[in-house]
C-alpha positions as CSV (number, residue, x, y, z in Angstrom):
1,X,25.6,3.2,2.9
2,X,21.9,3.0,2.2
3,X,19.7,1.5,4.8
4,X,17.0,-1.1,3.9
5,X,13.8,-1.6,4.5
6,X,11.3,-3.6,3.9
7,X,7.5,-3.9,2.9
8,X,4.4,-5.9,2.4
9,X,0.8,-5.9,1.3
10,X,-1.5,-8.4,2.3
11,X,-1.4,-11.1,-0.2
12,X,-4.5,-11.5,-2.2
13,X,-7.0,-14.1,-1.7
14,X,-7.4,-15.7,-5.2
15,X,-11.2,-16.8,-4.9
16,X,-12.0,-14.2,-7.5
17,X,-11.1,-11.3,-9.5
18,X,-9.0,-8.6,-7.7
19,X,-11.4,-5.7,-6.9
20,X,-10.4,-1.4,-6.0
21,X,-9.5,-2.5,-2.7
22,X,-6.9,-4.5,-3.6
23,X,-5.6,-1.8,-5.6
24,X,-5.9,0.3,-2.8
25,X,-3.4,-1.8,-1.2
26,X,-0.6,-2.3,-3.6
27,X,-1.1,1.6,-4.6
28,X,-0.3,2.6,-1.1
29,X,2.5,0.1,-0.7
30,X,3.8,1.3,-3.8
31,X,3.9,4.9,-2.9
32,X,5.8,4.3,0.8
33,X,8.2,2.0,-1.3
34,X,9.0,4.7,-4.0
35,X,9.0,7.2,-1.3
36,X,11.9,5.0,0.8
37,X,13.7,4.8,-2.5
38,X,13.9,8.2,-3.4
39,X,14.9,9.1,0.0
40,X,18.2,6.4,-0.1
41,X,16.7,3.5,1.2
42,X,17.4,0.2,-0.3
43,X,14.0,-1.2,-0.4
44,X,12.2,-4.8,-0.8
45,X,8.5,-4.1,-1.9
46,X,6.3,-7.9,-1.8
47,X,3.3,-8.6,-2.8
48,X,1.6,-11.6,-4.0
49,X,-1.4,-14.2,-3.6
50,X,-2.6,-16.6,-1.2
51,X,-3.9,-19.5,-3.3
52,X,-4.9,-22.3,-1.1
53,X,-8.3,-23.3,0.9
54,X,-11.8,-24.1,1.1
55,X,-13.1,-21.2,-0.7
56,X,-11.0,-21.9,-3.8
57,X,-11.7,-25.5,-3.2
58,X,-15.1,-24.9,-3.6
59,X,-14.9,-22.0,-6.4
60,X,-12.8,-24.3,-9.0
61,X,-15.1,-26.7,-8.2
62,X,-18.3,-24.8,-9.6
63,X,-16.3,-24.1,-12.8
64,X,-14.9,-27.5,-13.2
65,X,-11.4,-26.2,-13.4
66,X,-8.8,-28.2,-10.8
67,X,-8.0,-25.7,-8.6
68,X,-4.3,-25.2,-9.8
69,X,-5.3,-24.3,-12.8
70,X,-7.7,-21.8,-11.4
71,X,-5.4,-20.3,-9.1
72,X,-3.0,-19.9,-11.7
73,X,-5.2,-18.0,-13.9
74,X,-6.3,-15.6,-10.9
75,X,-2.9,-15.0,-9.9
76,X,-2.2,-13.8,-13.3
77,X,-5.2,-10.9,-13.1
78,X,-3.4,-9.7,-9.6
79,X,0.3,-10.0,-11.6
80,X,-1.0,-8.1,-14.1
81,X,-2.5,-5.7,-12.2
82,X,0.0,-4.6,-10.2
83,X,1.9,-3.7,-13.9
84,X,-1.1,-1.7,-15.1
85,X,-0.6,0.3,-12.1
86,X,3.0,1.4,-12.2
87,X,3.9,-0.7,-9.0
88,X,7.5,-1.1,-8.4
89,X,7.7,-4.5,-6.3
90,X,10.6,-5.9,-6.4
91,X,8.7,-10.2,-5.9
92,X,5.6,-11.4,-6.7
93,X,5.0,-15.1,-4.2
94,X,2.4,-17.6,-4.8
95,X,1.5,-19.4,-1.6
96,X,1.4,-22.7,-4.5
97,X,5.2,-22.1,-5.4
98,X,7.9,-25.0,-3.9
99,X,9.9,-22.0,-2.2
100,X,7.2,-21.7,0.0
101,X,5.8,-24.8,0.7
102,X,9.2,-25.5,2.3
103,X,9.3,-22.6,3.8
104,X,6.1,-23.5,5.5
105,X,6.8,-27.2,6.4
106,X,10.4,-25.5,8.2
107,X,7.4,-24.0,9.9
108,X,5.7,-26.2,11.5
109,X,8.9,-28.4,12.2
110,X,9.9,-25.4,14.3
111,X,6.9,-25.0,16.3
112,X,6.5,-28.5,16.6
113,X,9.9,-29.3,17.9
114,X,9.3,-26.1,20.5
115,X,6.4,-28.1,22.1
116,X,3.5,-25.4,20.5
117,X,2.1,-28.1,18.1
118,X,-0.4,-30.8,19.3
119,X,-3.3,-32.5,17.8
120,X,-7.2,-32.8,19.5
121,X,-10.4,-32.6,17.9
122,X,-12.1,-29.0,17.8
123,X,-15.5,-27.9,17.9
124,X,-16.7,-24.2,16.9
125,X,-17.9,-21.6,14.7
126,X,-16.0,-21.4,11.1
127,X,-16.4,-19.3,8.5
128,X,-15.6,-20.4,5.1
129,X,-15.8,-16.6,3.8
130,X,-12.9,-15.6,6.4
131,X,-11.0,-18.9,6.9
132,X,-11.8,-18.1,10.3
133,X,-12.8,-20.0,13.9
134,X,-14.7,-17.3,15.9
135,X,-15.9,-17.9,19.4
136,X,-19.6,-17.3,20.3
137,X,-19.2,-14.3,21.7
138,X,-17.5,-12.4,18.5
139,X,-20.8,-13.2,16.6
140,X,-24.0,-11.3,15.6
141,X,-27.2,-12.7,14.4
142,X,-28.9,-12.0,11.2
143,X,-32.9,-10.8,11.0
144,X,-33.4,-14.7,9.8
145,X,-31.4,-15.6,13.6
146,X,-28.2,-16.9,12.2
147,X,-24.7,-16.6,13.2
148,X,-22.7,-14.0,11.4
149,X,-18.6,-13.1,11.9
150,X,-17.6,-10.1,13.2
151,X,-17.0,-9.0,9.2
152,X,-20.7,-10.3,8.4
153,X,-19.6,-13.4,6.7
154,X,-22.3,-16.6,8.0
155,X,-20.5,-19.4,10.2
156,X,-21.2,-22.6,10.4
157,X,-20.9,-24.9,13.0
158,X,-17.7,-27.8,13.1
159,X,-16.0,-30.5,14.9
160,X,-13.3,-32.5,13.5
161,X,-9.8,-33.1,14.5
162,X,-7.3,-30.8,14.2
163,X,-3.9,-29.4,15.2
164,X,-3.8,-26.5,17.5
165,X,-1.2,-24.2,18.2
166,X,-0.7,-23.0,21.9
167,X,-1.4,-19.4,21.1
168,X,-2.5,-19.0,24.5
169,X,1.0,-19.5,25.8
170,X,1.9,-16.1,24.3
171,X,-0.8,-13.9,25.8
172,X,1.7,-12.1,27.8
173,X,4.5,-11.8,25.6
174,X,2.4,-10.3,23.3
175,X,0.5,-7.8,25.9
176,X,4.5,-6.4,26.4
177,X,5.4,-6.3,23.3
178,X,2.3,-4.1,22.7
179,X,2.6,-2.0,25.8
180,X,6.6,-1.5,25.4
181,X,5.9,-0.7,20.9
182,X,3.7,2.1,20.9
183,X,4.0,1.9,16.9
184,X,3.5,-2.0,16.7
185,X,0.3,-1.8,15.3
186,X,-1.1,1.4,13.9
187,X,-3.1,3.7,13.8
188,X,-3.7,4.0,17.8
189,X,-7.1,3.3,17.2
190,X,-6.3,-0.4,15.9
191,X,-3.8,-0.8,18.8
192,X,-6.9,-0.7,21.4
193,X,-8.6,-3.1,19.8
194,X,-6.0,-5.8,19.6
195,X,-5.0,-4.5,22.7
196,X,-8.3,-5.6,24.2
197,X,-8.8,-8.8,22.6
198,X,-5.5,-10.3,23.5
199,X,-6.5,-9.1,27.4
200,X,-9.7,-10.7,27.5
201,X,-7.9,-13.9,26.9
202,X,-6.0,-15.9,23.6
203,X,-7.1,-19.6,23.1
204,X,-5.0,-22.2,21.7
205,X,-5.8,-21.8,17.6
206,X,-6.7,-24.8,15.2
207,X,-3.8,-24.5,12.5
208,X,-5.0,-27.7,9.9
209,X,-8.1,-28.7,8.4
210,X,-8.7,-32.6,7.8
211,X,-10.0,-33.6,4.6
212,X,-9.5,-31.0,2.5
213,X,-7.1,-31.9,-0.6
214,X,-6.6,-28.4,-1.5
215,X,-3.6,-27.3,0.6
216,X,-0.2,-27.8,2.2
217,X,-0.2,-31.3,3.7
218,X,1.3,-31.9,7.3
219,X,4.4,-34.0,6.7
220,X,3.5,-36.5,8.7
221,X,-0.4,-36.6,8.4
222,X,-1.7,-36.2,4.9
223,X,-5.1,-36.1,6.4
224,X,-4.7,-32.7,7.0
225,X,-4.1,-29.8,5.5
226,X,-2.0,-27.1,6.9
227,X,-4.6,-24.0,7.8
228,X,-4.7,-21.7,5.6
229,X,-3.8,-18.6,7.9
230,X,-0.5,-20.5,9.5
231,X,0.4,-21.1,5.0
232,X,-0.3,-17.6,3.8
233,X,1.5,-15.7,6.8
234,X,4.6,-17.4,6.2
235,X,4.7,-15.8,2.8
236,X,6.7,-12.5,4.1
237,X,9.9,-14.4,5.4
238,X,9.6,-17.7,2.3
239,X,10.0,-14.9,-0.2
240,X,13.6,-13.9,1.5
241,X,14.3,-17.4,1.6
242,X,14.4,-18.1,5.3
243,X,14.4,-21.5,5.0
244,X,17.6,-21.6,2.6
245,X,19.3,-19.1,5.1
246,X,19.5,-16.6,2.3
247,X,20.9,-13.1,2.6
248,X,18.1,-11.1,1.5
249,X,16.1,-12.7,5.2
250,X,19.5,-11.7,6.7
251,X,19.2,-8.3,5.5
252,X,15.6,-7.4,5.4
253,X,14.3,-9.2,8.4
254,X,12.6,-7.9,10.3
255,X,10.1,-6.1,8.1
256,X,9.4,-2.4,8.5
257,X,5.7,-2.4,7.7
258,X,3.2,-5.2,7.0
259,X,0.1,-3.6,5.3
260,X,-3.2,-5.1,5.8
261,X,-6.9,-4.4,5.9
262,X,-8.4,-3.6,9.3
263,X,-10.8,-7.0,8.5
264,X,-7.1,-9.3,9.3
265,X,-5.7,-6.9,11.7
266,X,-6.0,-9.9,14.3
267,X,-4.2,-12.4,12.5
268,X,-1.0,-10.0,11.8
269,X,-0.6,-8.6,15.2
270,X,-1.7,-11.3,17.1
271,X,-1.2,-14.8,15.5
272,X,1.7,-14.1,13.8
273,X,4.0,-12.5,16.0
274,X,3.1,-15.6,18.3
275,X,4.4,-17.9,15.3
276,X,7.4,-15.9,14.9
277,X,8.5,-15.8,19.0
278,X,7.5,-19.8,19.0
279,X,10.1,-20.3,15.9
280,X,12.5,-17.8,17.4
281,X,12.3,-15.1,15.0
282,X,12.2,-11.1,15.2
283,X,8.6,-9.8,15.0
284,X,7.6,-7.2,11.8
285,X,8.4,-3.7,13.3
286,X,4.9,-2.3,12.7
287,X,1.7,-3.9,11.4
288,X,-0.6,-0.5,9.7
289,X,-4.0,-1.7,9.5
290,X,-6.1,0.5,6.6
291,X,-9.5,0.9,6.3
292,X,-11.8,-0.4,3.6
293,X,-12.7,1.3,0.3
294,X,-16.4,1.7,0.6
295,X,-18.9,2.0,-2.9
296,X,-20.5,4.4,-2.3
297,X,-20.8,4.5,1.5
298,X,-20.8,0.2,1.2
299,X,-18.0,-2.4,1.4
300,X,-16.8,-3.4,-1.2
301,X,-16.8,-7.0,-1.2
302,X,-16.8,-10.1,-4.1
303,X,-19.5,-11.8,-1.7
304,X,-21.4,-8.7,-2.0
305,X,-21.4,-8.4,-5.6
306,X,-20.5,-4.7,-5.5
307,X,-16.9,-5.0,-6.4
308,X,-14.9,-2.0,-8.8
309,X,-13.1,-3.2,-11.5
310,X,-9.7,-1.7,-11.2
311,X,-8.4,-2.0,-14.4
312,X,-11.4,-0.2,-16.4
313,X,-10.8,2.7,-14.0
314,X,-7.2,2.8,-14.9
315,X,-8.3,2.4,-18.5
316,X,-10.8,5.2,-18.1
317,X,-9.6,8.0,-15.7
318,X,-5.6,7.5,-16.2
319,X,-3.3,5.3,-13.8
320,X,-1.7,8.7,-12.9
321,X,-5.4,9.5,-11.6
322,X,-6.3,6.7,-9.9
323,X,-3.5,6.4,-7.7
324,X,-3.8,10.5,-6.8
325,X,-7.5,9.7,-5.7
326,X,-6.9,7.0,-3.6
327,X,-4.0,8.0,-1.7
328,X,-5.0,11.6,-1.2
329,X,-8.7,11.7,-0.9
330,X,-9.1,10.2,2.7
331,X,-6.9,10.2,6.2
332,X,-4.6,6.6,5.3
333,X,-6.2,4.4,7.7
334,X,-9.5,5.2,7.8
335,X,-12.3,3.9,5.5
336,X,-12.8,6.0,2.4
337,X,-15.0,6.2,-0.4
338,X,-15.3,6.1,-3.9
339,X,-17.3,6.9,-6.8
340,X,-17.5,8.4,-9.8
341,X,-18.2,12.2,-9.0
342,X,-15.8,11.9,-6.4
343,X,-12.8,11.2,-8.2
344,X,-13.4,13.3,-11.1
345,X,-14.4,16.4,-8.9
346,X,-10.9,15.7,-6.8
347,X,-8.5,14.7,-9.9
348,X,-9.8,18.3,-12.0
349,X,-9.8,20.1,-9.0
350,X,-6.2,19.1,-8.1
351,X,-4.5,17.7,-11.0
352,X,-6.1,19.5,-13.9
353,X,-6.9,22.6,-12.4
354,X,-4.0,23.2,-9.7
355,X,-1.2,21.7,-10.9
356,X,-1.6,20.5,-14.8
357,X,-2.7,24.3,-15.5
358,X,0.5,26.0,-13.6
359,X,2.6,23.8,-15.4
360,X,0.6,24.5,-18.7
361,X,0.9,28.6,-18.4
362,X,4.3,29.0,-16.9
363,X,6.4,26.2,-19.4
364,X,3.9,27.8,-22.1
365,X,5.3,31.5,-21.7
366,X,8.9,30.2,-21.4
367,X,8.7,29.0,-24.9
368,X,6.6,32.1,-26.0
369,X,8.9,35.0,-24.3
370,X,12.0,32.9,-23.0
371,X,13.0,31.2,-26.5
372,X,12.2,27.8,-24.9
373,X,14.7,28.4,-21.7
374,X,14.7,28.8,-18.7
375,X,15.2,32.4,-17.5
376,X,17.7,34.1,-15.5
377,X,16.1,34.7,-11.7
378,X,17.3,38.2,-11.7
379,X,16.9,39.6,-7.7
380,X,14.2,38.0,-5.6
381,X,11.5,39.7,-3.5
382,X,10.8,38.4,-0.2
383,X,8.1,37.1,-2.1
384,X,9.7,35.2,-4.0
385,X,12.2,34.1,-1.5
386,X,9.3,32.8,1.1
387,X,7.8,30.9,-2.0
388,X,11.7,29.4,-2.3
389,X,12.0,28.4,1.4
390,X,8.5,27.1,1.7
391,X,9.5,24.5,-1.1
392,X,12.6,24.1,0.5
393,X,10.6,23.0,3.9
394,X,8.3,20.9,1.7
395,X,10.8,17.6,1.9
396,X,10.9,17.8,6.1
397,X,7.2,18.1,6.3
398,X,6.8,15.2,3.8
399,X,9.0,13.2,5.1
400,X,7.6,13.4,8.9
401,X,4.2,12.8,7.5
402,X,5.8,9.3,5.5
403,X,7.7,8.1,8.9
404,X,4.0,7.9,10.3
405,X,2.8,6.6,7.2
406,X,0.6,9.8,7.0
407,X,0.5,9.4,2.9
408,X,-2.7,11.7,2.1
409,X,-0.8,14.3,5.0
410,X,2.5,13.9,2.7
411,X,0.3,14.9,-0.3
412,X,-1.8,18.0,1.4
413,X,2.0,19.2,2.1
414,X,2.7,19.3,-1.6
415,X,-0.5,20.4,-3.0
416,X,-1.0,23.5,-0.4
417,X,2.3,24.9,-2.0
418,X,1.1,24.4,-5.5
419,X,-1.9,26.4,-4.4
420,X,0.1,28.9,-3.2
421,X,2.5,28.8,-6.1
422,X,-1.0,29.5,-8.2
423,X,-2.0,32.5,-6.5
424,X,2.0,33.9,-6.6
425,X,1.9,33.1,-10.6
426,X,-1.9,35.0,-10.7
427,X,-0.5,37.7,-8.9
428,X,2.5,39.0,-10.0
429,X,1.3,38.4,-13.6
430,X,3.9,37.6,-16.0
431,X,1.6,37.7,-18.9
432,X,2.0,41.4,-18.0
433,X,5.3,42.3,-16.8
434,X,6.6,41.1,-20.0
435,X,5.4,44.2,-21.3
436,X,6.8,46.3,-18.6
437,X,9.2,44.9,-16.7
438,X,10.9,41.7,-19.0
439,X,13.7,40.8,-16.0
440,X,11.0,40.7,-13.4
441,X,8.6,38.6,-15.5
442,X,12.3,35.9,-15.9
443,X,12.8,36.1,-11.9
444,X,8.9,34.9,-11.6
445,X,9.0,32.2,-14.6
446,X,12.5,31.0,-12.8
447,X,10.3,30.8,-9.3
448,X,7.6,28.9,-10.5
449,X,9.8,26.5,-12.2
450,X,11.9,25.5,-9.3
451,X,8.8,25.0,-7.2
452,X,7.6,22.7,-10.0
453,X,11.0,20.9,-9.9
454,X,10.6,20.2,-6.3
455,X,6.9,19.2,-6.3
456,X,7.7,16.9,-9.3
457,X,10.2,14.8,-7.8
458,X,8.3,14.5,-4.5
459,X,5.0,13.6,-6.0
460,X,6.8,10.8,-7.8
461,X,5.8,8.0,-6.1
462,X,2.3,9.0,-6.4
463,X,2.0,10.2,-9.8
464,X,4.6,8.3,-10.9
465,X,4.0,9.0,-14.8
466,X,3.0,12.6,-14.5
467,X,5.7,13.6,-12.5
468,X,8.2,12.6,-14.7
469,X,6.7,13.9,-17.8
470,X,7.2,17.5,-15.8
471,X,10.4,16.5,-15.2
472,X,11.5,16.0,-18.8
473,X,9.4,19.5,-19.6
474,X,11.5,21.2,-17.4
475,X,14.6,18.9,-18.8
476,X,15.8,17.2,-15.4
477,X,18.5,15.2,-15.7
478,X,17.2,11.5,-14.8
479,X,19.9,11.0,-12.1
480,X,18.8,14.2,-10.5
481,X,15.1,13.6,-9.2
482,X,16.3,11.9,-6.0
483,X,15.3,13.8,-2.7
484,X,18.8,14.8,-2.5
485,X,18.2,16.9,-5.5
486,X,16.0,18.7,-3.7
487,X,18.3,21.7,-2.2
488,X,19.3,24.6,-4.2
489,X,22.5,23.1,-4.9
490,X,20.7,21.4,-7.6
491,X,18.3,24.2,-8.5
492,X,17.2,24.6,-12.5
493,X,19.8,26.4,-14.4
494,X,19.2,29.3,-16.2
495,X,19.7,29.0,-19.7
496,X,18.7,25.4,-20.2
497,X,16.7,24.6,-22.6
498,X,13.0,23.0,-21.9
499,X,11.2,20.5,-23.6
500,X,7.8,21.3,-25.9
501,X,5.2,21.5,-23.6
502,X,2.0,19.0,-23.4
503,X,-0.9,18.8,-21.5
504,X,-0.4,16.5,-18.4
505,X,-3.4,16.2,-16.4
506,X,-6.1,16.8,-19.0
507,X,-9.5,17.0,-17.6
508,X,-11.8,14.3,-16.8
509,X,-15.4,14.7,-18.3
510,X,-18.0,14.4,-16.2
């Protein structure tokens, strides 16, 4: 029986265009969600968009659209999207859709009828670029003297009534729950910080706006507007249908991994676990907080005007590409950076170069000196049988790097046995022992084949197009490129016949 598991991205805020960081996002989901997959799991892979506030308000305002309209034709760019770049989620929820709008007034019923719901007017710093409140002493100042967030977004100041939730109430439940779960929220790094800020004190949180018509009324007060943070978390159990009692919550709840920028960190490990023990519920088993994407050493932000367009570097350097960049070019978790030197210097050097040129020469000679089949493997050299077991260790290594969510570790694995796969193929020379020694040049061609067997089916969920394309080279059957395939149980037979060989990875000009 197959076990399940279950994971998110952040959903996208839908006050503009999605930029490379939200592809960043959905990439790396994609690749832990293929990985699980491969590896037996039955997996549920969300994603979505979180449609409703003041900044959308505000933003379909200044192009005279109504807002649902607006939303709608956002959404559609992150739908869209996440096709163009061979992501395999199995939903797609709109915080505007009626499954979740019930989802979120069960809610507030919930919290309400616990006693964690009251209403009293709140003053403070907001920030309309966050959907934030901050407290004076999270903010900076500006050279002009004014208040900025902790992400550098300006705050203004606000009073109004508004609902609060007694967050405060769950300061020590959640200071357990973080010292008994070392892997709550990762990496360690992360972990402090929460840590930290929950010890220095939680305050009861405003969860409703008044006056703005843009949202999810309360029930009972349709003066205000249901906050947008309290709306948009709920996403990851109303798409499992929590409300209607449906199997899929019974099944995947809790979730295995909530992934999220390290910018709303706070508000996944800290707010919503505090919902989710108010209505009762199981708490997500780990909440992975990933760096940003910088331009060129700078965030990448929509308010900053230096946003990527994701799809015209799909378009451009391949989605095969894109994806190998950003999950391999930089520790997951930490910031990373992008531009255009880098990722054509790191996809030639890896892709072309590495792995698109052993494919090339070895499939190449097959045709040329093995009549298009694959060749008998004669006796192997310790040589050859240490280049065997390596690959053989490659799906252990991989795997522990996965369960720590260690995807560019997971990749290194893969690649450093390609490299050494290169310098076996440049040594021993086929080109030449099929002048002098024919049977020896069919053990080496058989060698580097099953290598490239096992490296294709593990770099599948990052090169998802690529990797099957060497599959169907080296004619795979496509109910054998599970992990279980792996073993030499299921190792290429000689005597079967290849496909015509293709370039795979062609180079990226400069």
């Amino acid at each position: 029986m197959s076990k399940n598991f279950y994971i998110s991205t952040a959903i996208s805020y839908t006050n503009g265009s999605p930029h490379i960081g939200h592809a960043y996002e959905v990439i790396a989901a994609d690749a832990i969600a293929r990985f699980k997959r491969l590896d037996g799991f039955n997996v549920f892979f969300l994603t979505g968009t979180d449609e409703h506030g003041l900044k959308v308000q505000k933003k379909a305002n200044e192009l005279n659209l109504e807002p649902k309209k607006f939303v709608d034709n956002i959404s559609k760019e992150f739908m869209d999207l996440t096709k163009l770049l061979n992501c395999s989620n199995d939903d797609f929820i709109r915080t505007t859709e009626s499954r979740h709008l019930v989802n979120v007034h069960q809610m507030w019923d919930t919290l309400s009828k616990n006693g964690d719901i009251y209403l009293d007017e709140y003053s403070g710093w907001y920030s309309i670029r966050d959907e934030a409140y901050y407290n004076e002493d999270e903010l900076t100042k500006d050279e002009q003297n004014n208040f900025l967030s902790p992400t550098g977004a300006p705050v203004e100041w606000i009073s109004e009534e508004s609902y609060f939730f007694r967050l405060s109430k769950y300061e020590k439940q959640l200071l357990e729950i973080f010292k008994k779960n070392k892997d709550f929220i990762k990496p360690k790094s992360r972990m402090n910080e929460i840590t930290n800020f929950v010890s220095s004190g939680l305050k009861d949180i405003s969860i409703s706006r008044k006056n703005i018509k843009w949202g999810i009324p309360v029930k009972d007060n349709n003066e205000h507007s249901i906050y947008v943070w309290l709306d948009a978390l709920i996403n990851y159990i109303s798409a499992l249908g929590w409300h209607e009692g449906n199997e899929s919550f019974k099944s995947f709840w809790p979730a295995d991994i909530h992934l999220v920028g390290k910018d709303i960190t706070r508000f996944h490990s800290v707010y919503w676990p505090a919902f989710l023990i108010s209505a009762g519920l199981e708490i997500p088993k780990t909440i992975f907080s990933h760096g940003f994407l910088l331009n060129k050493g700078e965030k990448i932000s929509k308010s900053l005007g230096n946003t990527i367009d994701p799809v015209e570097l799909a378009k451009y350097y391949g989605v095969d590409q894109l994806r190998f960049y950003l999950l391999s070019s930089t520790p997951f978790g930490n910031d990373g950076n992008y531009s255009d030197e880098l990722i054509t210097n790191h996809v030639n050097a890896n892709l072309s170069n590495d792995l698109g040129n052993l494919s090339q020469r070895c499939l190449k000679m097959i045709m040329d000196k093995c009549d298009c089949r694959i060749p008998n493997k004669g006796t192997l050299t310790d040589v050859d049988a240490n280049l065997i077991k390596n690959s053989s260790k490659l799906y252990k290594s991989c795997l522990e790097s996965m369960d720590n969510y260690s995807i560019h570790e997971y990749i290194d694995s893969v690649f450093n046995i390609v490299s050494s796969t290169n310098k076996y193929f440049s040594n021993e020379a086929p080109w030449e022992l099929s002048k002098t020694n024919p049977d020896r040049m069919n053990t080496v061609l058989w060698v580097t084949c099953e290598v490239l067997r096992k490296v294709a089916i593990l770099l599948q969920p990052v090169i998802v197009d690529g990797s099957n394309k060497l599959l169907n080279l080296l004619n795979v059957d496509s109910d054998k490129r599970s992990f279980k395939h792996l073993g030499e149980d299921f190792s290429l037979p000689p005597g079967s016949k290849i496909n015509k060989t293709e370039i795979i990875f062609p180079k990226i000009k400069p």
